[in-house]
C-alpha positions as CSV (number, residue, x, y, z in Angstrom):
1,X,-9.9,-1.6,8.5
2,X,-9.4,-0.4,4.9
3,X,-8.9,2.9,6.0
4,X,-6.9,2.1,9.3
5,X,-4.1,0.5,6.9
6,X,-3.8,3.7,4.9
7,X,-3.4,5.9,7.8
8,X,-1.2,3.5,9.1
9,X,1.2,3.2,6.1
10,X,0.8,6.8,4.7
11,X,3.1,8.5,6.5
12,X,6.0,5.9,5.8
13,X,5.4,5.9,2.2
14,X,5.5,9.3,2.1
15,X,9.1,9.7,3.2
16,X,10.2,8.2,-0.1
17,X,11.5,9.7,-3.0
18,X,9.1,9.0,-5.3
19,X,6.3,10.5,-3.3
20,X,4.8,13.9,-4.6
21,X,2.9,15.9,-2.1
22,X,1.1,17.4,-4.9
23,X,-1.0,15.1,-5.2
24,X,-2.2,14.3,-1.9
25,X,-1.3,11.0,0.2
26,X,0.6,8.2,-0.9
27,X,-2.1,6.0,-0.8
28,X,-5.1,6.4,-2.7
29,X,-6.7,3.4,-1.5
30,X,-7.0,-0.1,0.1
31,X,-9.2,-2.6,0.2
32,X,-8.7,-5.9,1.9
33,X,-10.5,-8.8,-0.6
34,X,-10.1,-12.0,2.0
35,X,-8.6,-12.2,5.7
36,X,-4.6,-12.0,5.3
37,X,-4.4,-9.8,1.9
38,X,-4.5,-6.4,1.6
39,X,-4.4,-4.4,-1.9
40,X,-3.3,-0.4,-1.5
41,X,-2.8,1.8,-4.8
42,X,-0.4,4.3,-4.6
43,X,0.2,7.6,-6.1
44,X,2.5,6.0,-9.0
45,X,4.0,2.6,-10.4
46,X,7.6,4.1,-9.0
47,X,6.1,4.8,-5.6
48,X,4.5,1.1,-5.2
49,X,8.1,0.0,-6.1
50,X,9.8,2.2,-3.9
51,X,7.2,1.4,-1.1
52,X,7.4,-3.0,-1.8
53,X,11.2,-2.7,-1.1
54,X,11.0,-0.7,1.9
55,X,7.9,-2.4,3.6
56,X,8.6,-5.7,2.5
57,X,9.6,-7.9,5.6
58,X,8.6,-5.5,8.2
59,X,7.6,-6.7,11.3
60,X,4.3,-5.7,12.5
61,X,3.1,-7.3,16.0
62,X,5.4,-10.7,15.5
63,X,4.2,-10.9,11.9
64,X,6.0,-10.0,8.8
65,X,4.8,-8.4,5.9
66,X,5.0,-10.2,2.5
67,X,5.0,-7.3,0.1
68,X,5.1,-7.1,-3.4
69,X,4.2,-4.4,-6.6
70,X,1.2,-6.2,-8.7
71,X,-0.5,-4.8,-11.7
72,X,-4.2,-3.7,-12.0
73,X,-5.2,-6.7,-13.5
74,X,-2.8,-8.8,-10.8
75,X,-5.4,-7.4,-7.8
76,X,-8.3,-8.5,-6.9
77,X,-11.6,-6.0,-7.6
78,X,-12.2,-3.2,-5.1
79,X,-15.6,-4.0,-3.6
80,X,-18.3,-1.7,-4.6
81,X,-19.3,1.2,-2.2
């Protein structure tokens, strides 16, 4: 599902204008810690910022997304491999 979220949200995120195609997608990862949370990094602190405002209260299948920036140390650990 990790993965599927990603692809999902990468090509969105990568409309914005903080988003450099040099170096590579918008999301570098996600991992989902618990059912109902999901953690992605992105490229940059502007582009997680960029990407809160815009994806914040969007409606996905009658639910709507509760989206916020949090720090490294705000997330919850990426499982291991």
């Amino acid at each position: 599902m990790d993965n599927f979220l990603a692809d999902m949200f990468n090509p969105t995120i990568a409309t914005l204008p903080n988003y450099d195609k040099a170096q590579g997608h918008a999301v570098t990862r996600s991992w989902s810690p618990r059912l109902g949370i999901v953690f992605m990094e992105l490229q940059s602190v502007g582009l997680a910022e960029s990407a809160a405002r815009v994806l914040h209260g969007l409606d996905i299948g009658g639910k709507q997304l509760r989206v916020r920036s949090v720090t490294p140390g705000e997330a919850e650990p990426v499982p291991p491999l």
